[in-house]
OpenMM code with the backbone's topology and positions (N, CA, C; nanometers):
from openmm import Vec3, app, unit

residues = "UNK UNK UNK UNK UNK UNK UNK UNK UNK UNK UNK UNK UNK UNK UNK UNK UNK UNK UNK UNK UNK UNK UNK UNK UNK UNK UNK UNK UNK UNK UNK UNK UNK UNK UNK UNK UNK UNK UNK UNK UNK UNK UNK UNK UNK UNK UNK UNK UNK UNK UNK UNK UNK UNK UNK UNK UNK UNK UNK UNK UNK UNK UNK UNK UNK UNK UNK UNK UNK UNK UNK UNK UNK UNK UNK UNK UNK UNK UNK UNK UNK UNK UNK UNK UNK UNK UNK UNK UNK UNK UNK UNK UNK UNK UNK UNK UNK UNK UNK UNK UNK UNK UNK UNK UNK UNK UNK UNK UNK UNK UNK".split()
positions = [
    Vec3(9.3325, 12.2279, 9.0779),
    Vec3(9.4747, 12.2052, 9.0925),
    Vec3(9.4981, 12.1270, 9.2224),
    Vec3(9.5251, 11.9952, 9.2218),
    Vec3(9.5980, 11.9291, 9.3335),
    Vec3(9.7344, 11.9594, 9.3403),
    Vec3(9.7658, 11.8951, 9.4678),
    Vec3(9.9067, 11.8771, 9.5245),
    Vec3(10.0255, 11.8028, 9.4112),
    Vec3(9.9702, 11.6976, 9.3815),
    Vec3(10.0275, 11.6172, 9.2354),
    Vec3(10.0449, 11.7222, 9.1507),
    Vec3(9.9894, 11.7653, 9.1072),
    Vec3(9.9859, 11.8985, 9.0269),
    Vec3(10.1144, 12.0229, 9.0448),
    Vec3(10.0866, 12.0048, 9.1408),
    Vec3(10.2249, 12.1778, 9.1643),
    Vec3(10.3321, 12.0815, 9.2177),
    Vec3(10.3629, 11.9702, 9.2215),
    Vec3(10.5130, 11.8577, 9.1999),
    Vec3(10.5466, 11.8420, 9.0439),
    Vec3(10.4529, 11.8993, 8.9844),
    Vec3(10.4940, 11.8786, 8.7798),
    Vec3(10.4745, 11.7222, 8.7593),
    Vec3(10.3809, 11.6517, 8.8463),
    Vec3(10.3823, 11.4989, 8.8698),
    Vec3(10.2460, 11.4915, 8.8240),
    Vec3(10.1940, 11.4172, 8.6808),
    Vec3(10.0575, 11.4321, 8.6928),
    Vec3(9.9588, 11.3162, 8.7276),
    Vec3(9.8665, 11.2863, 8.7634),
    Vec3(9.8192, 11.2152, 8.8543),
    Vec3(9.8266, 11.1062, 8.7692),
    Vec3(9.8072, 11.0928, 8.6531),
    Vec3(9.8269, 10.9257, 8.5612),
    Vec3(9.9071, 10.8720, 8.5964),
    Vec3(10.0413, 10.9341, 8.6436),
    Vec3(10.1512, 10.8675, 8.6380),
    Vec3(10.1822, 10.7548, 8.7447),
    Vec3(10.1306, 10.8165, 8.8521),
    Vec3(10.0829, 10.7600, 9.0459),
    Vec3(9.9816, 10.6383, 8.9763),
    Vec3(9.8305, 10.6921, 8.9084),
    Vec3(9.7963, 10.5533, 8.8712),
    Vec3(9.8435, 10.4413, 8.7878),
    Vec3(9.9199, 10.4970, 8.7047),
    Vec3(9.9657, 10.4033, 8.6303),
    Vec3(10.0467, 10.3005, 8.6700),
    Vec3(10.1031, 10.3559, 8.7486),
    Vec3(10.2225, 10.2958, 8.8416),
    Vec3(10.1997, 10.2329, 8.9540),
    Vec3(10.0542, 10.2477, 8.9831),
    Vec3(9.9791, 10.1498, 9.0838),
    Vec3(9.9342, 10.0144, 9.0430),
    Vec3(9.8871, 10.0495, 8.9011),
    Vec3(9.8494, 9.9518, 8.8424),
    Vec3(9.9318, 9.8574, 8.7869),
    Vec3(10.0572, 9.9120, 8.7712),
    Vec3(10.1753, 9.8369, 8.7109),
    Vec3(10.1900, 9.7013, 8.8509),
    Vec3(10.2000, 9.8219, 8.9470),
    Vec3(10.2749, 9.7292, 9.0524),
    Vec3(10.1525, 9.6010, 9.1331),
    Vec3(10.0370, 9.6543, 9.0929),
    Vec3(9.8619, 9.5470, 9.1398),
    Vec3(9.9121, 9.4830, 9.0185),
    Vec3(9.9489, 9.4546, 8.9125),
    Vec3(9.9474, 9.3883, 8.8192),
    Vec3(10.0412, 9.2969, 8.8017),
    Vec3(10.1567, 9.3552, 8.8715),
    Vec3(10.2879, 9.2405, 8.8639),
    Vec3(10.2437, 9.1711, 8.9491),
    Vec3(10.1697, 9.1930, 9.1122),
    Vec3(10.1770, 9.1668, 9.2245),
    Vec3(10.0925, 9.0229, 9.1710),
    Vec3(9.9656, 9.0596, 9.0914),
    Vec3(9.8838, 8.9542, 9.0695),
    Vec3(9.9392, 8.8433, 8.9907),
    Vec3(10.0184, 8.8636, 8.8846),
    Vec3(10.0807, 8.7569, 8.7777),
    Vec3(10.1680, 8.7152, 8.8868),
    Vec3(10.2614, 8.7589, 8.9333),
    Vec3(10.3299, 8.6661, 9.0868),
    Vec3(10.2284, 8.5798, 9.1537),
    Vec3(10.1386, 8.6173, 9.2241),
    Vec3(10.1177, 8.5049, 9.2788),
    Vec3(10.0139, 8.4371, 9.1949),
    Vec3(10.0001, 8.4210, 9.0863),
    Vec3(9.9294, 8.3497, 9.0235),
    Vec3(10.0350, 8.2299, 8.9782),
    Vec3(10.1455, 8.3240, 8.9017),
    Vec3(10.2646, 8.1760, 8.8527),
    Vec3(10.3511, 8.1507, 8.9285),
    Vec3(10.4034, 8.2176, 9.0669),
    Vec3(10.5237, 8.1466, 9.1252),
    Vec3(10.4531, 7.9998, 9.1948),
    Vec3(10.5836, 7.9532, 9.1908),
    Vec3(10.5840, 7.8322, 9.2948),
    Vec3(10.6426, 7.8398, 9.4356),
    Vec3(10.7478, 7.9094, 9.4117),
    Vec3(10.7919, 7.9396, 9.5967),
    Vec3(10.7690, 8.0475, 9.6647),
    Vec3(10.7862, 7.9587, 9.7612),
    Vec3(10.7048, 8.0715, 9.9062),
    Vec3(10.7198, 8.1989, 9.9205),
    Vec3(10.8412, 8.2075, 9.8750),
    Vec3(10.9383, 8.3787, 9.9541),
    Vec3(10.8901, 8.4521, 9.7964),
    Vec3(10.8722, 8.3887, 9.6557),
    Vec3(10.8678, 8.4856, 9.5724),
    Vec3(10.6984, 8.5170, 9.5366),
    Vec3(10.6362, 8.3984, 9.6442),
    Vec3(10.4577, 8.4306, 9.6536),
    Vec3(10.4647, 8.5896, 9.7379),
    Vec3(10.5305, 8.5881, 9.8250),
    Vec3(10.5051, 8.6515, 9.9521),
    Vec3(10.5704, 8.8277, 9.8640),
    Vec3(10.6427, 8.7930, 9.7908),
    Vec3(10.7512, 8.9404, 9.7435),
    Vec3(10.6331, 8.9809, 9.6600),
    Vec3(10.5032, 8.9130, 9.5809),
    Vec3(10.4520, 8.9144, 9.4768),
    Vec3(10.3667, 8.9960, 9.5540),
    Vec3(10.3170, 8.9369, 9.6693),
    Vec3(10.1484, 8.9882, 9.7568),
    Vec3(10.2160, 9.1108, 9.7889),
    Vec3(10.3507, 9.1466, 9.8537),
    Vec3(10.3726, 9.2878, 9.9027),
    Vec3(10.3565, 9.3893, 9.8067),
    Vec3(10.4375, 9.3448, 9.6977),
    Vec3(10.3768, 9.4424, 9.5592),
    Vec3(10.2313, 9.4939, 9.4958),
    Vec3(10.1303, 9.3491, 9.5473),
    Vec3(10.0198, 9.4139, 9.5302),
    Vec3(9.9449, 9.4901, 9.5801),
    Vec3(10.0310, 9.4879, 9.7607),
    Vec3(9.9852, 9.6397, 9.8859),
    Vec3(10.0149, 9.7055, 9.8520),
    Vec3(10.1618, 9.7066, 9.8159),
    Vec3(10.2132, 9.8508, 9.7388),
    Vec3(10.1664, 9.9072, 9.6378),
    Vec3(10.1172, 9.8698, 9.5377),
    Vec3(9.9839, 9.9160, 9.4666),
    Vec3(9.8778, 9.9383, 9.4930),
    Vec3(9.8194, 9.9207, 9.5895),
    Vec3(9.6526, 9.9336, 9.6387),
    Vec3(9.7404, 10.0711, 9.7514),
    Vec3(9.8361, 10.0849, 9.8202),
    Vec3(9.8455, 10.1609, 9.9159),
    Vec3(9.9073, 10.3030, 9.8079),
    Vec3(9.9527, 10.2713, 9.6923),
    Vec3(9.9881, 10.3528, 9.6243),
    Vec3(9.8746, 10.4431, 9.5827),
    Vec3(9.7329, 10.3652, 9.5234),
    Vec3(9.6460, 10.3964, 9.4625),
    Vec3(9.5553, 10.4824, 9.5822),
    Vec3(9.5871, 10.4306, 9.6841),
    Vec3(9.5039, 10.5003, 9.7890),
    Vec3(9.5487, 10.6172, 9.8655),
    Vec3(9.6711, 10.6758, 9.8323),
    Vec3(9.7398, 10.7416, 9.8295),
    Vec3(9.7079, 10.8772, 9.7508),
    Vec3(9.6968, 10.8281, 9.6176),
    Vec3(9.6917, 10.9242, 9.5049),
    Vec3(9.5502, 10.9600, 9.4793),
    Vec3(9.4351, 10.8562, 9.5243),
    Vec3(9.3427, 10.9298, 9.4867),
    Vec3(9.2740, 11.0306, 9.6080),
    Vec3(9.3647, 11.0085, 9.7421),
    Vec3(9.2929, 11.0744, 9.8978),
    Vec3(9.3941, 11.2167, 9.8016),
    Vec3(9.4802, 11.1945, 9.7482),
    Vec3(9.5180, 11.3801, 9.7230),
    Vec3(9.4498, 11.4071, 9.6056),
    Vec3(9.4419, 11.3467, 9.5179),
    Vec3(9.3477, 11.4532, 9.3607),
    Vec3(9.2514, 11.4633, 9.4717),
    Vec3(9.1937, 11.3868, 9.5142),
    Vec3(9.0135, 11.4595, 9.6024),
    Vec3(9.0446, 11.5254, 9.7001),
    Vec3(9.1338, 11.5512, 9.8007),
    Vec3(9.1311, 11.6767, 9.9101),
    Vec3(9.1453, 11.7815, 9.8335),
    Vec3(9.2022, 11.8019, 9.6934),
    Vec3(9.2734, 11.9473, 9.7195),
    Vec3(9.4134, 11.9663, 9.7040),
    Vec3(9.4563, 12.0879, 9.7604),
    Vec3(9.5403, 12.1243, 9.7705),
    Vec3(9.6608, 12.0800, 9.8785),
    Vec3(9.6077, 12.0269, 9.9946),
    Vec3(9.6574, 11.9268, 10.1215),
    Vec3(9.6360, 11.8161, 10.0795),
    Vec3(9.6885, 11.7599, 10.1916),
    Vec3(9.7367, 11.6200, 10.1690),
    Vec3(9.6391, 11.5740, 10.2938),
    Vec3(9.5921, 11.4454, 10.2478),
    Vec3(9.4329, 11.4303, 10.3407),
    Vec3(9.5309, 11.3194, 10.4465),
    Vec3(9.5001, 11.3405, 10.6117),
    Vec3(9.6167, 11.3004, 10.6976),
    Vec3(9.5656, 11.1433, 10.7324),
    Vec3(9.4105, 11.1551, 10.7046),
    Vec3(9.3424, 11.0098, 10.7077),
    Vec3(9.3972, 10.9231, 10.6568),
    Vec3(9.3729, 10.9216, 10.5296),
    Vec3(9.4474, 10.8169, 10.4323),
    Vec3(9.5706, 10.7985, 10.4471),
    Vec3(9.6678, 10.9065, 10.4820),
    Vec3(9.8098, 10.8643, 10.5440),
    Vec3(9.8228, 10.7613, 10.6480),
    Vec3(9.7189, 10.7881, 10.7824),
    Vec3(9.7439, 10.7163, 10.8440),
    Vec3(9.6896, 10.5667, 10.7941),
    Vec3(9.5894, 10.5679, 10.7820),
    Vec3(9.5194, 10.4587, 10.7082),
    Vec3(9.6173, 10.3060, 10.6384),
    Vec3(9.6771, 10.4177, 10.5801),
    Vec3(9.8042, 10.3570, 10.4909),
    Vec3(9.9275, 10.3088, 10.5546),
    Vec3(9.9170, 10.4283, 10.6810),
    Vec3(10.0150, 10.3621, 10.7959),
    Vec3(10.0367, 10.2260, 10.8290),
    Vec3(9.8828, 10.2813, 10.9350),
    Vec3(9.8478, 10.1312, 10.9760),
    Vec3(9.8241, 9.9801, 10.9122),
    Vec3(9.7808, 9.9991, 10.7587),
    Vec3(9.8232, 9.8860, 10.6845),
    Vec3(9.9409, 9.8299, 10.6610),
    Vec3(10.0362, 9.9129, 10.6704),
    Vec3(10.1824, 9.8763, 10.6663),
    Vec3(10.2192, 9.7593, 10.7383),
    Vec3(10.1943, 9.8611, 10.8579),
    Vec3(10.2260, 9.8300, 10.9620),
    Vec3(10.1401, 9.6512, 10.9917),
    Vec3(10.0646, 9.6529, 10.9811),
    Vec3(9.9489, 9.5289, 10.9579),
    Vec3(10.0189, 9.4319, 10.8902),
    Vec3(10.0232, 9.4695, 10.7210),
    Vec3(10.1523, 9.4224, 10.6575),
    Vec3(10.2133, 9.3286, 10.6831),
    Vec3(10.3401, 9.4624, 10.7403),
    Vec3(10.4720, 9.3912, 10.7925),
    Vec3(10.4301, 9.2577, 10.8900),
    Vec3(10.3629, 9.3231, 11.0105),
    Vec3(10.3091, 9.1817, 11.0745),
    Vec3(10.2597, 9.0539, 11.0240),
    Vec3(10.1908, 9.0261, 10.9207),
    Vec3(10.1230, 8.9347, 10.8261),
    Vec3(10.3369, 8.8602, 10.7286),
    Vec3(10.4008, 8.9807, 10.7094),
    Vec3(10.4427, 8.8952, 10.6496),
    Vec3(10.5844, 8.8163, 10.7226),
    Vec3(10.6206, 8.8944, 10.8606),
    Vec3(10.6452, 8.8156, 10.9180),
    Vec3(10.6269, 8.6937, 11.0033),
    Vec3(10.5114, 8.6740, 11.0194),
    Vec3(10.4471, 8.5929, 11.0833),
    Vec3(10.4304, 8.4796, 10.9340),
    Vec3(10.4519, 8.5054, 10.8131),
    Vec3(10.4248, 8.4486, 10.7533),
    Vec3(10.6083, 8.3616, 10.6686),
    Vec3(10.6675, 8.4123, 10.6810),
    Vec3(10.8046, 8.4067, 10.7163),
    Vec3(10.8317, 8.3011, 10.7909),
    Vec3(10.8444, 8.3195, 10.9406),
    Vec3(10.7967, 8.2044, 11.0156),
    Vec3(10.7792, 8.0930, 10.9428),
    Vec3(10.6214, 8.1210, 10.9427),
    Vec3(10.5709, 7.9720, 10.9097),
    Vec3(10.6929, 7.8857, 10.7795),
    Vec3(10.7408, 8.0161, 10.6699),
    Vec3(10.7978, 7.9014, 10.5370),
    Vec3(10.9186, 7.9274, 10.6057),
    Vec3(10.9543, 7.9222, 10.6719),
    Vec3(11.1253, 7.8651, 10.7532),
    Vec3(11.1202, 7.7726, 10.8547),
    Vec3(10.9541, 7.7340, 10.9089),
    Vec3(10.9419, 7.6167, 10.9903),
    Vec3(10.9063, 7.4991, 10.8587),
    Vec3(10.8600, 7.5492, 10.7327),
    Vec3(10.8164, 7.4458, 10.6496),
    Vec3(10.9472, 7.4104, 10.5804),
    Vec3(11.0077, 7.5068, 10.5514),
    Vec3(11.1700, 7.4689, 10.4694),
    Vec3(11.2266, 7.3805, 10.6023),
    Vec3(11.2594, 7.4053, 10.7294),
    Vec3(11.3174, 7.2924, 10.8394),
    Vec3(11.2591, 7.1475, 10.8156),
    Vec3(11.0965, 7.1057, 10.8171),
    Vec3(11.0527, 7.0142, 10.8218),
    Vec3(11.0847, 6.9497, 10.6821),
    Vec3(11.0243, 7.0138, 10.5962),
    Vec3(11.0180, 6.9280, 10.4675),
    Vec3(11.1112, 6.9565, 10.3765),
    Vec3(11.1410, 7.0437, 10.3739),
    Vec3(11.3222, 7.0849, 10.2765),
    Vec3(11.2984, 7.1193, 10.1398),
    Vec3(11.1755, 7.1859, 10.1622),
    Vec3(11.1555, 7.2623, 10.0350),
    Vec3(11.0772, 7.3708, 10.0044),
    Vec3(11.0222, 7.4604, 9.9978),
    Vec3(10.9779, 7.6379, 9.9452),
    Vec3(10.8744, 7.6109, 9.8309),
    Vec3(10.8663, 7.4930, 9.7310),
    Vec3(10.8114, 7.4786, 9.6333),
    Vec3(10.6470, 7.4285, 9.6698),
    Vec3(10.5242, 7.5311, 9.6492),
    Vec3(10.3959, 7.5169, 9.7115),
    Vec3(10.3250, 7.4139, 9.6864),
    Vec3(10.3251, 7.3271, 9.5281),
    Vec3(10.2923, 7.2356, 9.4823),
    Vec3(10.3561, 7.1084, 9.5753),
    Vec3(10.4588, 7.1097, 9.5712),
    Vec3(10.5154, 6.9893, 9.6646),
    Vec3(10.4632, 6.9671, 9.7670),
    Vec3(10.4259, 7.0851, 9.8444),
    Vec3(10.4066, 7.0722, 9.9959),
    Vec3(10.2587, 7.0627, 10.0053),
    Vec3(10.1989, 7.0934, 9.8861),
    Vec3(10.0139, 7.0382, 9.8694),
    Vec3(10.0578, 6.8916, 9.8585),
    Vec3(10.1314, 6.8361, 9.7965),
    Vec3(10.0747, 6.6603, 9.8015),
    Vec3(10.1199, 6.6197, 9.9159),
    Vec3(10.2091, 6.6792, 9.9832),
    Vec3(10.2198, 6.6038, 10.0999),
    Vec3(10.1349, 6.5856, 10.2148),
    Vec3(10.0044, 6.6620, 10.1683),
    Vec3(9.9069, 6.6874, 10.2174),
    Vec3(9.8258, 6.5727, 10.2295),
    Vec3(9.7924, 6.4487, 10.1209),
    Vec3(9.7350, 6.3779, 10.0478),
    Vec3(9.7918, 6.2547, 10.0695),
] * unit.nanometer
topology = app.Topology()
chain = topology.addChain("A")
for resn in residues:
    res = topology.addResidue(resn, chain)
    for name in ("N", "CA", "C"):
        topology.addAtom(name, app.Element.getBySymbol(name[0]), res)
């Protein structure tokens, strides 16, 4: 009996729902073209990997909640957030210069 368990929450549901959200995260950035809906796509796929890492540090502790993987998960956030502001930045210095968000465009201008 885990923790998932005595919430009436059963653990498929945490994976399933990890996988939903690694799965949208991936078809996003596979088909968008702009920047801000690449970037909404990649957070969804942390949020699935941090989901998944979540759910499986509690089916394996037990009955507690394992404080590692919390923090763990913290600090990725936190990592995260930094990555995607810093990444922010950059497509609001690229929307100033070139006047557009669309990734294909801004590859040929490469060329």
């Amino acid at each position: 009996m885990t923790y998932l368990d005595i919430l009436g929450v059963p653990l498929q549901a945490f994976l399933i729902l990890a996988v939903f959200l690694y799965a949208v995260g991936i078809y996003g950035m596979a088909t968008k073209r702009n920047m801000i809906k690449f970037l909404i796509a990649l957070e969804l796929l942390l949020d699935g990997a941090h989901l998944n890492f979540i759910t499986f540090a509690t089916a394996w502790s037990g009955f507690y909640i394992d404080l590692m993987a919390q923090a763990i998960v913290i600090v990725s956030i936190c990592i995260g957030g930094g990555v995607i502001a810093i990444a922010l930045a950059f497509f609001i210095r690229a929307y100033n210069k070139f006047g557009t968000l669309d990734i294909r465009k801004l590859n040929k201008l490469r060329h």
